[in-house]
C-alpha positions as CSV (number, residue, x, y, z in Angstrom):
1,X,10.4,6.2,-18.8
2,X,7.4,5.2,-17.0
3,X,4.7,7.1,-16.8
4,X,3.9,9.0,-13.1
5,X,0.6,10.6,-11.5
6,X,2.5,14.1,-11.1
7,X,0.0,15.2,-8.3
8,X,0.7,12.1,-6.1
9,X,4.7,12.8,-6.7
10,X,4.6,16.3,-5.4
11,X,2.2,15.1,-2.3
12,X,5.3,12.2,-1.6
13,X,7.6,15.1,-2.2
14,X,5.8,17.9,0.1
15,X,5.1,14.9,2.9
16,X,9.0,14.2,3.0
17,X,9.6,11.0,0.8
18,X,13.0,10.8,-1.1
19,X,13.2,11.9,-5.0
20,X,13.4,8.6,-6.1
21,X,11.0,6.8,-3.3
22,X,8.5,9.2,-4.5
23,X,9.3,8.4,-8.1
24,X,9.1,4.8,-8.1
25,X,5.7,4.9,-5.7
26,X,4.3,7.1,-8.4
27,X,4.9,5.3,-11.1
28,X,4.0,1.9,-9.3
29,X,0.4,3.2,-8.7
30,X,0.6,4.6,-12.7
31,X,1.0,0.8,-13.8
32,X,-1.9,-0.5,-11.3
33,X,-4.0,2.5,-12.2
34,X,-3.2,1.5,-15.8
35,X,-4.5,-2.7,-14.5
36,X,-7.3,-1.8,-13.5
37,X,-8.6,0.0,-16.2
38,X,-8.1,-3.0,-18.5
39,X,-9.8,-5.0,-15.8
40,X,-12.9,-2.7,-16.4
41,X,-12.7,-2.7,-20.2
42,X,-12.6,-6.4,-20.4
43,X,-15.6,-6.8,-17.7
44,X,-17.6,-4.6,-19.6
45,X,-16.9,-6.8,-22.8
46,X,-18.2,-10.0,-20.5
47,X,-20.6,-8.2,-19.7
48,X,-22.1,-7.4,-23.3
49,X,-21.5,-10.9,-24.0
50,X,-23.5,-12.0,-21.1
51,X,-26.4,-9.7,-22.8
52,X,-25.7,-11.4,-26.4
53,X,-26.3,-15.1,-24.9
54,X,-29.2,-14.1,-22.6
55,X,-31.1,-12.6,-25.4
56,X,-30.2,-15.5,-27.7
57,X,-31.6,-18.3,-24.9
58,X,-34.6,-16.3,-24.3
59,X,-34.8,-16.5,-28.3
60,X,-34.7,-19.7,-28.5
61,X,-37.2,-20.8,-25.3
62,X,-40.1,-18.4,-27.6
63,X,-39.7,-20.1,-30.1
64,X,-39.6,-23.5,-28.9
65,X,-42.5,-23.2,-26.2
66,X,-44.7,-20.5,-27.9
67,X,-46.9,-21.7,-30.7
């Protein structure tokens, strides 16, 4: 069984959707939810690598153009 954001199923529910409309919405939005946040964790890993090879180019242009 997929996992569901309970809160948006009973909004679907209370607004008039279907059991199983407001099921499968709920669990559809779940899986992106659940997308996007590996989106985020692997930007944020780019990100600390960006960090890494700044700091090593900057490194490297001290110590070939300072004496």
């Amino acid at each position: 069984m997929a996992l569901r954001l309970g809160k948006l199923y009973d909004a679907l529910i209370e607004a008039g959707a279907s059991e199983g409309v407001a099921k499968e919405a709920s669990e559809e939005v779940a899986e992106y939810d659940g997308r996007m946040h590996d989106i985020e964790r692997k930007l944020t890993r780019l990100e600390a690598l960006q960090w890494i090879t700044s700091a090593g180019v900057i490194a490297i242009l001290v110590r070939v153009y300072w004496p």
